[in-house]
C-alpha positions, -999 to +999 in steps of 0.1 A: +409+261-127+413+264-166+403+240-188+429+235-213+413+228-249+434+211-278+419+226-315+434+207-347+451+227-374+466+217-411+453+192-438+427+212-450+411+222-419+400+257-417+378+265-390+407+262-362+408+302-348+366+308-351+365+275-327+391+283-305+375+315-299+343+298-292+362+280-263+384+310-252+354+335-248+344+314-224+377+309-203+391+279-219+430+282-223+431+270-262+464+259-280+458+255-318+482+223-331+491+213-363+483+173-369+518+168-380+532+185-347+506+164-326+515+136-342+548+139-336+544+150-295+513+128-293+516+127-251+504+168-260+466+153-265+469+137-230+480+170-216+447+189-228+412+185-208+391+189-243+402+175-281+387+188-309+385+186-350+370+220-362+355+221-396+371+226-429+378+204-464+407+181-451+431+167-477+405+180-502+382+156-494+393+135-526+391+105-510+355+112-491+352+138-464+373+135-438+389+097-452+424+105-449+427+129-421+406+100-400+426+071-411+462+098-404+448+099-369+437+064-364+473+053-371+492+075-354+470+090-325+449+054-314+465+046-278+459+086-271+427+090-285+415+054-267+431+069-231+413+103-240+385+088-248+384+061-220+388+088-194+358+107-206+377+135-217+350+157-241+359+157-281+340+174-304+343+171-342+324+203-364+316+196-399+347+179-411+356+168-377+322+146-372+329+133-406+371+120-391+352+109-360+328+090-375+355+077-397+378+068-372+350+049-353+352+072-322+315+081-326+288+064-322+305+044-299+344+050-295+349+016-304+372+025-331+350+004-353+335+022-384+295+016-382+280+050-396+297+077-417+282+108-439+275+105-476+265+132-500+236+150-497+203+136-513+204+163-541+238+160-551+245+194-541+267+214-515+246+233-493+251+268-476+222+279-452+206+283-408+189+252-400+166+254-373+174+223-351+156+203-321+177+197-291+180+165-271+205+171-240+191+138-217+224+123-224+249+149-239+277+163-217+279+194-242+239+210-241+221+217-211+186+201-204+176+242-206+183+242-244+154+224-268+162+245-303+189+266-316+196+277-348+230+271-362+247+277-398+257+244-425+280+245-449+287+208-468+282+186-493+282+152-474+263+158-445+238+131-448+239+109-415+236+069-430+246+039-408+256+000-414+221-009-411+188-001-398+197-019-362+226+010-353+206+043-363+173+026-343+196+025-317+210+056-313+178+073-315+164+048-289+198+056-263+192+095-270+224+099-289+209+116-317+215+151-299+209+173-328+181+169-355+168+189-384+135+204-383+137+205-421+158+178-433+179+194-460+201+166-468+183+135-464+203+122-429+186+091-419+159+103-389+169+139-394+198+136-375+224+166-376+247+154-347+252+125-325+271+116-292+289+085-276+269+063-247+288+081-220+274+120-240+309+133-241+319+126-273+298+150-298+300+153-335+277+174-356+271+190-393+261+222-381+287+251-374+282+263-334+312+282-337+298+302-365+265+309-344+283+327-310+275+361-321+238+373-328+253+401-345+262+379-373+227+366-378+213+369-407+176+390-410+145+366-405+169+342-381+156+332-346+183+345-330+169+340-295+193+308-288+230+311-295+251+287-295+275+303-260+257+277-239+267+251-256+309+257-250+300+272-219+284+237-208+306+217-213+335+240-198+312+240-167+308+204-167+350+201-175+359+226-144+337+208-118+350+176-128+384+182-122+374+207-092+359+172-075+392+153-084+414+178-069+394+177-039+394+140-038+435+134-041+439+164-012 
């Protein structure tokens, strides 16, 4: 039973063919859409098992990382996104796409109410580098209770988790949403944070670039490379197939 996965195109993003690859390596069937084109056919998201925003510069980021593209999507994509969303269908927003998902209000809590967002990094300056990152997968749909570090690429200059108040980041630690933290903060996110999900863990955004860490062949020299990032899109294809294996079996 394939699991048919929806990767964003256009705008400014850029990261649309390493993600789908990610997903495809793995069996997913991928289509690669154009936000204009979705926007246009928007009962396509509803057709797809998996959404996702891939990484990139959207619109330039003139107005703040991922402002317009989150607001173009907000407007035109809500009812869609809200069914996806309600249904428990997995999204995942890379870089970019955590920054349009945070914007949009999907995450932390898909109430398409803006409590958190990303600001620029606490020295000002865009950085390039493998983070080594701690793993909590009690909640999260997309990592498996196996994985506890991994090693994954950044590339941005707002990647620095900050929320409405103390209250909301307290509680996202506290309701193990913070799936993904730095074991060297390098750009000041409030408790080292690096990515986040939604209460019901299928809804996962992070900074870090697990498309860019699928082949150990492409890590660089002194780089744990023991822990890949495969598990992570095979996980949550695993978790996808047997979901709709069960409600196949349930209508017959």
């Amino acid at each position: 039973m394939s699991v048919k996965v929806l990767v964003l195109r256009g705008d400014g993003l850029n990261c649309e063919n390493e993600t789908a690859f990610a997903f495809s390596k793995h069996g997913a069937t991928c289509s690669i859409v154009h936000v204009n084109d979705l926007l246009e056919n928007k009962k396509l998201l509803l057709e797809h098992d998996i959404f996702v925003v891939p990484g990139g510069f959207s619109f330039g980021d003139d107005l703040g990382s991922g402002r317009v593209l989150s607001l173009k999507l907000k407007m035109g994509l809500k009812e869609e996104l809200t069914q996806f969303a309600k249904e428990e269908r997995p999204i995942l927003g890379i870089c970019n796409g955590v920054q349009v998902l945070m914007k949009m209000g999907l995450l932390p809590d898909k109430k398409f109410v803006q409590s958190a967002t990303l600001d620029k990094n606490i020295d000002g300056k865009f950085i390039n580098k493998w983070s080594d990152l701690v793993v909590n997968s009690e909640l999260c749909k997309w990592v498996p209770s196996e994985l506890k570090s991994v090693t994954m690429p950044i590339r941005h200059g707002e990647g620095r988790f900050i929320f409405s108040d103390s209250s909301v980041a307290n509680e996202i630690v506290t309701n193990n949403q913070a799936v993904f933290t730095y074991k060297s903060n390098p750009n000041g996110s409030t408790h080292d944070i690096a990515g986040i999900c939604d209460p019901s863990g299928t809804i996962l955004g992070l900074m870090p670039h697990p498309e860019a860490a699928i082949d150990t062949n492409s890590t660089p020299l002194g780089i744990d490379s023991s822990n890949d990032t495969n598990i992570i899109f095979h996980t949550i294809l695993k978790y996808v197939t047997e979901r709709k294996s069960n409600e196949f079996k349930s209508i017959n």
